[in-house]
Jmol script that loads the backbone (N, CA, C; Angstrom):
load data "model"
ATOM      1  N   UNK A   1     -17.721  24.891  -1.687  1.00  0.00           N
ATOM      2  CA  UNK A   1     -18.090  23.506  -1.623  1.00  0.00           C
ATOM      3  C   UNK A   1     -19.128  23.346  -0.516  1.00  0.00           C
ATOM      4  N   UNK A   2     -20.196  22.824  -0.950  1.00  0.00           N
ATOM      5  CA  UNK A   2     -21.486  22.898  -0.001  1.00  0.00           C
ATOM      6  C   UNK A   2     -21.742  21.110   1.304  1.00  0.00           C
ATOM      7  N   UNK A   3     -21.836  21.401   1.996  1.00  0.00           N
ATOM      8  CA  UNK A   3     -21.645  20.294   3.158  1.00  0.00           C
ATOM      9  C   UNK A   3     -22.369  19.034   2.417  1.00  0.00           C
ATOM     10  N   UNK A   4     -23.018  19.261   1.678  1.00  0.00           N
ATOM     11  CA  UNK A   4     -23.899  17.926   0.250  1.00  0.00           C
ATOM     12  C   UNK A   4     -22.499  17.242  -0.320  1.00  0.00           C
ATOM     13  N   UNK A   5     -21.606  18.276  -0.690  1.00  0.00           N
ATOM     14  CA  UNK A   5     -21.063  17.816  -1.651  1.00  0.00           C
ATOM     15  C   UNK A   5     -19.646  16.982  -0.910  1.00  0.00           C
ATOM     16  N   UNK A   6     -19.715  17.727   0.430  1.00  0.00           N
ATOM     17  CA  UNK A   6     -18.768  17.077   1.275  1.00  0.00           C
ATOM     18  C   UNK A   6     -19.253  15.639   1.791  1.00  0.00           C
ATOM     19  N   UNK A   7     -20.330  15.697   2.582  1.00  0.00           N
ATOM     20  CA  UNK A   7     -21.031  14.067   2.509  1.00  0.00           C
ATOM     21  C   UNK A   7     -21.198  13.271   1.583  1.00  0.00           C
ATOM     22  N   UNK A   8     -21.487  13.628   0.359  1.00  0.00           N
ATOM     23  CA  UNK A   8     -21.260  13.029  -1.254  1.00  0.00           C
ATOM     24  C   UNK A   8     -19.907  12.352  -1.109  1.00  0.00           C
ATOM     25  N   UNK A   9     -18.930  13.118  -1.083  1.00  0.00           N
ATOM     26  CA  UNK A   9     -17.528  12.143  -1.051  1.00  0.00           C
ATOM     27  C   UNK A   9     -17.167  11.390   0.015  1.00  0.00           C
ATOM     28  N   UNK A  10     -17.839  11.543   1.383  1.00  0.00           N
ATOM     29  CA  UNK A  10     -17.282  10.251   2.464  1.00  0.00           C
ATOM     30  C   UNK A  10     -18.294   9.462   2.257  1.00  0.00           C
ATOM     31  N   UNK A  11     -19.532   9.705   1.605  1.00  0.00           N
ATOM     32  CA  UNK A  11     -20.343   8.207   1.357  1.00  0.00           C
ATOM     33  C   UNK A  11     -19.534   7.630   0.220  1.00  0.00           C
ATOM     34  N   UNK A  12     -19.356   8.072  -0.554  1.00  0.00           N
ATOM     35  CA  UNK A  12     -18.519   7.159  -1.654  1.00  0.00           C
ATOM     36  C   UNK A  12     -16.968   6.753  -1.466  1.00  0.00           C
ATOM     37  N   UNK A  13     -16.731   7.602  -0.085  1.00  0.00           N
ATOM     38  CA  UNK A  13     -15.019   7.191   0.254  1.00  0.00           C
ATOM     39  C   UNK A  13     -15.341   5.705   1.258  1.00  0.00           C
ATOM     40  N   UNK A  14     -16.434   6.168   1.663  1.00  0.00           N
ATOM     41  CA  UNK A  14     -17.294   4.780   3.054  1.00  0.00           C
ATOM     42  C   UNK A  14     -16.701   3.536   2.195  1.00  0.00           C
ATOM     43  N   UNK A  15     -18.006   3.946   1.140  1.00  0.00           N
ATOM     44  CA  UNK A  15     -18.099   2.136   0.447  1.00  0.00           C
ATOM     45  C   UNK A  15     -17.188   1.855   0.035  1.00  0.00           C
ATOM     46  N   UNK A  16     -15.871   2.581  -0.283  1.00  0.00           N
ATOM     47  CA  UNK A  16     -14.856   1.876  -1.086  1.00  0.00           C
ATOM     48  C   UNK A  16     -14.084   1.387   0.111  1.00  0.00           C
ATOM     49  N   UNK A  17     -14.057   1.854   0.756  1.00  0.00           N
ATOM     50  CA  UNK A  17     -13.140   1.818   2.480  1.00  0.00           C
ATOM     51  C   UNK A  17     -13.951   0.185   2.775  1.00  0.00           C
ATOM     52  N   UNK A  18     -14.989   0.201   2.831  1.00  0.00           N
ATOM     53  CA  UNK A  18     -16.313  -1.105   3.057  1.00  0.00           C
ATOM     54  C   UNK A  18     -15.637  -1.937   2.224  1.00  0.00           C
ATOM     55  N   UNK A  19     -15.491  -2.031   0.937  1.00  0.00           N
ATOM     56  CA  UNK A  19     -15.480  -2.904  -0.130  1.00  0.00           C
ATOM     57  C   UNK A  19     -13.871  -3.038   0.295  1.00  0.00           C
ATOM     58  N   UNK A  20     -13.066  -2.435   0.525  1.00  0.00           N
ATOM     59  CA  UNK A  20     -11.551  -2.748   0.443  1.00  0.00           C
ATOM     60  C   UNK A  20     -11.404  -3.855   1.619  1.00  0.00           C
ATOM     61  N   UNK A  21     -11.875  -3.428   2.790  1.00  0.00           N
ATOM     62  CA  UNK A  21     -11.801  -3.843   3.878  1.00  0.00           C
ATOM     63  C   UNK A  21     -12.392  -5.490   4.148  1.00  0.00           C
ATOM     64  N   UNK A  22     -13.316  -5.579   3.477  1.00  0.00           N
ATOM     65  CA  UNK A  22     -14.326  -6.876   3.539  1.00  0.00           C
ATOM     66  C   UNK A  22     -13.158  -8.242   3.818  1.00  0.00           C
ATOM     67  N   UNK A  23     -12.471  -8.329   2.820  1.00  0.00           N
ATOM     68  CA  UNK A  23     -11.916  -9.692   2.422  1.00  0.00           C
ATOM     69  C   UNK A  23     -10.661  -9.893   3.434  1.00  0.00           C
ATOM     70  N   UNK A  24     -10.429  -8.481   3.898  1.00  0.00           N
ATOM     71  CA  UNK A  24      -9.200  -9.141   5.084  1.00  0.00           C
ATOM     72  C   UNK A  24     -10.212  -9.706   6.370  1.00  0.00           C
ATOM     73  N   UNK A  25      -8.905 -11.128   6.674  1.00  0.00           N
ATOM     74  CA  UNK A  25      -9.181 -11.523   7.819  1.00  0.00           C
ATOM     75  C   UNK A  25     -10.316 -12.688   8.062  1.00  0.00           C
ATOM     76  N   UNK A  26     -10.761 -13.105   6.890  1.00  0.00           N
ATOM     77  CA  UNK A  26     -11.869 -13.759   6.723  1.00  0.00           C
ATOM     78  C   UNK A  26     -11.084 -15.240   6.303  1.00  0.00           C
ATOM     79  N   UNK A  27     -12.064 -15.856   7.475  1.00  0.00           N
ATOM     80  CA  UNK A  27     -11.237 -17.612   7.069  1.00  0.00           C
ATOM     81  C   UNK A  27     -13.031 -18.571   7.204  1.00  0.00           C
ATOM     82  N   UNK A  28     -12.446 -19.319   6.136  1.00  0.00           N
ATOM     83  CA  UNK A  28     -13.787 -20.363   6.090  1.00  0.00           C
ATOM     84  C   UNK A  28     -13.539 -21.299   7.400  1.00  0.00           C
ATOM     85  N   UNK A  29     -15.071 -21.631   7.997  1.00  0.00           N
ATOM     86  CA  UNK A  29     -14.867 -22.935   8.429  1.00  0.00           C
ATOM     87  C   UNK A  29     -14.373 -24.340   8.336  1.00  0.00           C
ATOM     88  N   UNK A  30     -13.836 -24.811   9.140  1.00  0.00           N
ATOM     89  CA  UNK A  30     -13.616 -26.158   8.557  1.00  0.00           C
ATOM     90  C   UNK A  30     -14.419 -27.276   8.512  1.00  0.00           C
ATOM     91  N   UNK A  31     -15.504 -27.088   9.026  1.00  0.00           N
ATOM     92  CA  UNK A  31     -16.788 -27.798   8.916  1.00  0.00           C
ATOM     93  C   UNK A  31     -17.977 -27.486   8.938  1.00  0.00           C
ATOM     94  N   UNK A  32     -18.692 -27.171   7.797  1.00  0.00           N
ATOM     95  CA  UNK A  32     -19.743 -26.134   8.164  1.00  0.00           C
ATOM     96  C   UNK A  32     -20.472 -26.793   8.648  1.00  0.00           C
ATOM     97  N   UNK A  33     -21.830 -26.141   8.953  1.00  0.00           N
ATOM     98  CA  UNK A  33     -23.022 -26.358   9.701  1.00  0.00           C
ATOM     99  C   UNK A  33     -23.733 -26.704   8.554  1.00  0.00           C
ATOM    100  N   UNK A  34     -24.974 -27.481   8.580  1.00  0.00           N
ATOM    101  CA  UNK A  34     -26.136 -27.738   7.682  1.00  0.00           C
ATOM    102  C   UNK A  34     -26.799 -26.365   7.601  1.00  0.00           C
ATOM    103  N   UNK A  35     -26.933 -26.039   6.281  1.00  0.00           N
ATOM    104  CA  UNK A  35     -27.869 -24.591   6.020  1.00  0.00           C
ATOM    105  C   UNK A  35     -27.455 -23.138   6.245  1.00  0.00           C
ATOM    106  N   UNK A  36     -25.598 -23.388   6.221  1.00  0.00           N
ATOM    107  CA  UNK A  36     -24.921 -22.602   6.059  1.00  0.00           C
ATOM    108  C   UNK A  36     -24.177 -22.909   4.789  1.00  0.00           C
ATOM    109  N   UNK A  37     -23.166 -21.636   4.165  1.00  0.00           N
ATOM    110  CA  UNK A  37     -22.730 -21.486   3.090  1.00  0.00           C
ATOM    111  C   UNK A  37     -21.198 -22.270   3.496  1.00  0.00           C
ATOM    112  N   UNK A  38     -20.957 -23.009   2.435  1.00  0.00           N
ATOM    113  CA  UNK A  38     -19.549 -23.402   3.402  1.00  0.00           C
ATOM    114  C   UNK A  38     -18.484 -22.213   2.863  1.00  0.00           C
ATOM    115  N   UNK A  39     -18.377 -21.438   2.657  1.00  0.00           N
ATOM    116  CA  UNK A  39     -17.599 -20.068   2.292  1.00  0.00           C
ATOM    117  C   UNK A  39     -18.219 -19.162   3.231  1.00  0.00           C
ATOM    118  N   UNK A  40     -19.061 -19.520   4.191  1.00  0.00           N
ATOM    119  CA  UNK A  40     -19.277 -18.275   5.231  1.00  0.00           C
ATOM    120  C   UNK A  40     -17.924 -18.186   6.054  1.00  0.00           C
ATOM    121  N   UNK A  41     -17.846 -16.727   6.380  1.00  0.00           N
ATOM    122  CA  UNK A  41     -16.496 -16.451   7.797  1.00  0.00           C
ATOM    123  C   UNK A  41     -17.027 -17.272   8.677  1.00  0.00           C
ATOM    124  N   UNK A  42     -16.238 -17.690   9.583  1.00  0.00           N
ATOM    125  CA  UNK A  42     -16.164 -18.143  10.810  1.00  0.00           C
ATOM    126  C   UNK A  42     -16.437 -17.043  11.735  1.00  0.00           C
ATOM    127  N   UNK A  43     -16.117 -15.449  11.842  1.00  0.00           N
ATOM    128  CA  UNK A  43     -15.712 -14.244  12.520  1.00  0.00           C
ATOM    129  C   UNK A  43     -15.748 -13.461  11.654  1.00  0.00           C
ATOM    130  N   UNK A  44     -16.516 -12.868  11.033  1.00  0.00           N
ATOM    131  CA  UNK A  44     -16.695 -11.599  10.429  1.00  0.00           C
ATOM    132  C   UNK A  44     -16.043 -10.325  10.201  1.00  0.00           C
ATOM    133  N   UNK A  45     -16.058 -10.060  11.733  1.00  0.00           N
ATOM    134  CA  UNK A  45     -15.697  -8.731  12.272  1.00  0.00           C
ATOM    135  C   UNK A  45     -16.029  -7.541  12.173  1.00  0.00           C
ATOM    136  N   UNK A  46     -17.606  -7.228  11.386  1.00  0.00           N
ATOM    137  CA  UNK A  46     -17.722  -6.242  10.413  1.00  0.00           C
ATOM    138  C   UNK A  46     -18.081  -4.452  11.167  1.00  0.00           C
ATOM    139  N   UNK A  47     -17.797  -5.148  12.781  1.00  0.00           N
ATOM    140  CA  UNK A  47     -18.058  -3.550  13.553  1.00  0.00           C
ATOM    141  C   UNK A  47     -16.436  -2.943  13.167  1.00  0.00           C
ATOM    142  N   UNK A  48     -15.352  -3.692  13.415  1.00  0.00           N
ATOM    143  CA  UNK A  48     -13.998  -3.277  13.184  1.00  0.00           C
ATOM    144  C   UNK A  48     -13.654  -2.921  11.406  1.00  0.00           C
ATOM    145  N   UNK A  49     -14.176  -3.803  10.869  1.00  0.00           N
ATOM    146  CA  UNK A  49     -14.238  -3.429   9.431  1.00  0.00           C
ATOM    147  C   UNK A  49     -15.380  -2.177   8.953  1.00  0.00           C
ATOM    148  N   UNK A  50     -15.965  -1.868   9.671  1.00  0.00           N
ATOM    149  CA  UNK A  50     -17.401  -1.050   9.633  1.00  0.00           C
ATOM    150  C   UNK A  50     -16.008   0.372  10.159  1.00  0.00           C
ATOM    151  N   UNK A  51     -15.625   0.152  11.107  1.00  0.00           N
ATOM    152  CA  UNK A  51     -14.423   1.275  11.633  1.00  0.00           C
ATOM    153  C   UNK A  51     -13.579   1.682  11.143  1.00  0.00           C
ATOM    154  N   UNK A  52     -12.368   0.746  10.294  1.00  0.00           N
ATOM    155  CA  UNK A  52     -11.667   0.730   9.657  1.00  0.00           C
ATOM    156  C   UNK A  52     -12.033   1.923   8.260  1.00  0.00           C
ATOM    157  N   UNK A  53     -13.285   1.343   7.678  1.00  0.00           N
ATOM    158  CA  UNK A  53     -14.242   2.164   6.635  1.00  0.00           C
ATOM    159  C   UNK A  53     -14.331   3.493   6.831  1.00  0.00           C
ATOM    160  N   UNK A  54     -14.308   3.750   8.119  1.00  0.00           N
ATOM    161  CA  UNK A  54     -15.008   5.353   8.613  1.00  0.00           C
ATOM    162  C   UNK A  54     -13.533   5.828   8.694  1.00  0.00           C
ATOM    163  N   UNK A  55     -12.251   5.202   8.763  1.00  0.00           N
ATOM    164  CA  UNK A  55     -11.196   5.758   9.077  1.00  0.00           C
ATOM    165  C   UNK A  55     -10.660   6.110   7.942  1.00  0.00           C
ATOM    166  N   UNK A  56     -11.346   5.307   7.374  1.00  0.00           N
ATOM    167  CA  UNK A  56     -10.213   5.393   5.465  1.00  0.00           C
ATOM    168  C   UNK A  56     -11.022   6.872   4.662  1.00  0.00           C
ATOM    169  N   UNK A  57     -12.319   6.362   4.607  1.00  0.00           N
ATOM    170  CA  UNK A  57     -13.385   7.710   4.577  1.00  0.00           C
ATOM    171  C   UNK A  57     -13.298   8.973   5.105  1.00  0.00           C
ATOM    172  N   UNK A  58     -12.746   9.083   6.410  1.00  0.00           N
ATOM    173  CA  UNK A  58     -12.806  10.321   6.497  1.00  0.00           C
ATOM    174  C   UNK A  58     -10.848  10.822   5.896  1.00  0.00           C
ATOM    175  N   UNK A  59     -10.172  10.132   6.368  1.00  0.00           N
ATOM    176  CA  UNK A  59      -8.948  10.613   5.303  1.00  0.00           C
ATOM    177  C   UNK A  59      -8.850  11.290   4.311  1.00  0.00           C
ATOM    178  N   UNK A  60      -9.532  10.141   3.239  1.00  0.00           N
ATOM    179  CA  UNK A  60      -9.905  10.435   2.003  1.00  0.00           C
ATOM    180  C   UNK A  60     -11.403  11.949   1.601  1.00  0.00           C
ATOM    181  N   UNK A  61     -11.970  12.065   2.836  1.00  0.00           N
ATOM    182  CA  UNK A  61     -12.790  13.106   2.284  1.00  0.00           C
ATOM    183  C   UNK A  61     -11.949  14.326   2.588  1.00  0.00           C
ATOM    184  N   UNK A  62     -10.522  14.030   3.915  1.00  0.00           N
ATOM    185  CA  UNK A  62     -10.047  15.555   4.120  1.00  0.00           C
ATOM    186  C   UNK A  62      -9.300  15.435   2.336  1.00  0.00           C
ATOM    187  N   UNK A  63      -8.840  14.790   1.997  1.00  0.00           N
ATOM    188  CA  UNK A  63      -7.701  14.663   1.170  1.00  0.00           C
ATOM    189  C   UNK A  63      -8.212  15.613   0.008  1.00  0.00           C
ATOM    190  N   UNK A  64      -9.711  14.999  -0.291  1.00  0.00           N
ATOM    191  CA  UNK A  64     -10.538  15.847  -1.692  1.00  0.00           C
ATOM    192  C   UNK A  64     -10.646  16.862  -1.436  1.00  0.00           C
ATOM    193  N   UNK A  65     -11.321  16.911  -0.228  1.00  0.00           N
ATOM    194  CA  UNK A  65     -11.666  18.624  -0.163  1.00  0.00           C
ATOM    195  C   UNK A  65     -10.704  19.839   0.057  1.00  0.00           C
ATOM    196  N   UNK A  66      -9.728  19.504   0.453  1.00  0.00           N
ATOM    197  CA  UNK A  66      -8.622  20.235   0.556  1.00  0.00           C
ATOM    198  C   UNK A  66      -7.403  20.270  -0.765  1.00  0.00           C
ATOM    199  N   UNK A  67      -7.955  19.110  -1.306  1.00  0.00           N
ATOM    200  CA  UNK A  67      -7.191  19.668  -2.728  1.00  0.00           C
ATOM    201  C   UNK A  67      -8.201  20.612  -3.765  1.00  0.00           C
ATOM    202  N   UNK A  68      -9.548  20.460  -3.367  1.00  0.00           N
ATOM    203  CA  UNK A  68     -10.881  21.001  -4.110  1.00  0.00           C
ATOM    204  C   UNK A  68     -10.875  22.517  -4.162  1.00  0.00           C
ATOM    205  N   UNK A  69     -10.777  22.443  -2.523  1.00  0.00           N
ATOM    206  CA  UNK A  69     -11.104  23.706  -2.073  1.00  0.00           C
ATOM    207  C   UNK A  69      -9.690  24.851  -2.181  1.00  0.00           C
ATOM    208  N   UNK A  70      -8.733  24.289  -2.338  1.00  0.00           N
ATOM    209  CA  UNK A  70      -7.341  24.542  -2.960  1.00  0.00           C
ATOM    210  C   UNK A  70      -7.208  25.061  -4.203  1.00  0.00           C
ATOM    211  N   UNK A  71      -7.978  24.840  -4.738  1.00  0.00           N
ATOM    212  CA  UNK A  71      -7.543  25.124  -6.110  1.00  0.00           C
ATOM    213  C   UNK A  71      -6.861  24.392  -6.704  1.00  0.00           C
ATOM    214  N   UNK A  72      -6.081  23.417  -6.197  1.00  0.00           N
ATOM    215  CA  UNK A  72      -4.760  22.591  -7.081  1.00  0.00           C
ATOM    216  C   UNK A  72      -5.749  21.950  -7.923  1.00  0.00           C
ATOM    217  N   UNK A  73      -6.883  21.859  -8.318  1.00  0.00           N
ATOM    218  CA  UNK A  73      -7.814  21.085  -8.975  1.00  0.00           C
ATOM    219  C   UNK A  73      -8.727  22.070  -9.527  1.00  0.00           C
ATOM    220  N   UNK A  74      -9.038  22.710 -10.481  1.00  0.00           N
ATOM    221  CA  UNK A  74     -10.261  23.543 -11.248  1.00  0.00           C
ATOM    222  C   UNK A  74     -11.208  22.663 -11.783  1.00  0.00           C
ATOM    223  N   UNK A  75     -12.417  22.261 -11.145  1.00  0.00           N
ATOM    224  CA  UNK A  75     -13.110  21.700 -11.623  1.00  0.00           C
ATOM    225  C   UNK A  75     -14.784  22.443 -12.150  1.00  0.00           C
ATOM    226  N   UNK A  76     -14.270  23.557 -12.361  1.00  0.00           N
ATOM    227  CA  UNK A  76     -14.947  24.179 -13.178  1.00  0.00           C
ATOM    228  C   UNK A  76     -14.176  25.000 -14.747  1.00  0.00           C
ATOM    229  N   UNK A  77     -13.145  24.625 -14.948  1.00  0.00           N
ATOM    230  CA  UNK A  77     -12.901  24.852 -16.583  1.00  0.00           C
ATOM    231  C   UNK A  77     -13.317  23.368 -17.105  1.00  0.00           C
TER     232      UNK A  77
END
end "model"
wireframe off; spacefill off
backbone 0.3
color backbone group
């Protein structure tokens, strides 16, 4: 398994970690501002959610590659 194919799976473990993570913790304002969305967060958080991402990602890339590189998976028949 070539270090491509290992970065291949924590970029795609990232965004799902990104995408899972987004919607916790997020509360609308109770009064928005003019020329804001009134469904914007109040608090974002997206360095901790940006973290959270890298934590779930790298889990998930030991998880593949060690079942890959294992054999418990033939993904060449």
């Amino acid at each position: 398994m070539s270090v491509f194919s290992i970065a291949l799976i924590f970029v795609i473990a990232w965004w799902l970690g990104w995408f899972l993570t987004l919607p916790f913790g997020n509360r609308a304002p109770d009064k928005s501002e003019p020329g804001h969305a009134s469904s914007a967060p109040v608090r974002p958080r997206l360095l901790i959610k940006a973290a959270i991402a890298t934590a779930i990602a790298c889990v998930l890339t030991a998880i593949i590659t060690v079942v890959i590189l294992s054999d418990w998976v033939d993904l060449r028949e």
